[in-house]
C-alpha positions in Angstrom: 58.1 13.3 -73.1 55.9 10.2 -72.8 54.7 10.5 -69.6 53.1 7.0 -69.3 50.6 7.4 -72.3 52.1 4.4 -73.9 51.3 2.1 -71.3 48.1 3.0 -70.1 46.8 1.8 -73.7 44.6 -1.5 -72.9 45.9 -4.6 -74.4 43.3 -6.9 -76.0 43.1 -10.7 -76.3 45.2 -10.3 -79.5 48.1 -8.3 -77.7 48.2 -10.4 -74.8 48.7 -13.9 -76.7 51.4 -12.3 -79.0 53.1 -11.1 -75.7 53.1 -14.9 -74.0 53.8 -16.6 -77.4 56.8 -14.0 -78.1 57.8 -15.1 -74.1 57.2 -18.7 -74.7 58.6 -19.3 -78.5 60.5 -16.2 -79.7 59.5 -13.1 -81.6 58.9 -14.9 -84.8 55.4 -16.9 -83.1 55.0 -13.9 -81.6 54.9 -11.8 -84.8 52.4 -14.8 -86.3 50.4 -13.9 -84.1 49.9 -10.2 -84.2 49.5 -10.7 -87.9 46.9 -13.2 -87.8 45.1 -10.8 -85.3 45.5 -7.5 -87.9 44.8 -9.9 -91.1 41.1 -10.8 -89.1 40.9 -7.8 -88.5 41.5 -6.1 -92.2 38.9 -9.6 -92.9 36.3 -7.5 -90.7 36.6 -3.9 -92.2 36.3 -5.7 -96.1 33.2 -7.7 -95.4 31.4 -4.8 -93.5 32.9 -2.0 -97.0 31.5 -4.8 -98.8 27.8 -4.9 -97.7 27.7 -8.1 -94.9 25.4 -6.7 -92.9 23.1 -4.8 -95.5 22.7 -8.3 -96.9 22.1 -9.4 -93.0 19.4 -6.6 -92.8 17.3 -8.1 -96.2 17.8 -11.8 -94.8 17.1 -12.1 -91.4 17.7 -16.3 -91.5 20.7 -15.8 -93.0 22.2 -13.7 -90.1 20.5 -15.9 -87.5 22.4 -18.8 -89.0 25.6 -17.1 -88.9 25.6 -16.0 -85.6 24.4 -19.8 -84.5 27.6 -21.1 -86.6 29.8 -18.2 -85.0 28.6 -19.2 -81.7 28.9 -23.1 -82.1 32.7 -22.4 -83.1 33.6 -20.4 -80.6 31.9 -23.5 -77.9 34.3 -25.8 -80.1 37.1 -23.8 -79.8 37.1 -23.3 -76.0 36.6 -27.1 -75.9 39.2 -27.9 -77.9 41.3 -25.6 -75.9 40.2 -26.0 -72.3 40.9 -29.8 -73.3 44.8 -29.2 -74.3 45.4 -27.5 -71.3 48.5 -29.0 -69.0 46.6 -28.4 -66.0 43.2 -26.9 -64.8 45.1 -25.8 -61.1 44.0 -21.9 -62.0 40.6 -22.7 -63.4 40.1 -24.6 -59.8 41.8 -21.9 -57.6 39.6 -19.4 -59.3 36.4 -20.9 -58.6 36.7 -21.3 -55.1 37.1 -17.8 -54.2 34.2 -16.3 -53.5 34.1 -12.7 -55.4 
């Protein structure tokens, strides 16, 4: 009936951190999560219906600056996380192997 179709859809980012914090702290973090990744995304679909990135196309320092500020808080972020980590064991591991 199924045949497998159901698990050969690719999880994203999203899906994968609802999994481990559903694992970790139970089906309620779990569900915060998922609904934090489907509120961005519902974000994303109303600023683009909206006209974002026709205002973007008339104001070309405008969407530099955005993407410089999207950028810069994404380096934060992975700072801030990389930082909170318990232990940096995998991040070694992985950069010793060669391919």
């Amino acid at each position: 009936m199924y045949n497998g179709n159901i698990f050969a859809l690719p999880l994203g980012p999203a899906g994968l951190e609802s999994i481990k914090q559903t694992l970790k702290k139970g089906i309620k973090e779990g569900i915060k999560v998922a609904l934090g990744a489907i509120s961005a995304d519902a974000l994303d679909l109303v600023l683009i219906n909206v006209g974002l990135f026709s205002l973007f196309n008339d104001n070309k320092r405008l969407e530099a600056m955005f993407f410089i500020i999207c950028g810069l808080l994404i380096i934060v972020f992975a700072i801030l996380d990389l930082k909170k980590a318990p232990n940096n064991n995998f991040i070694k591991n992985m950069s010793q192997r060669h391919f």
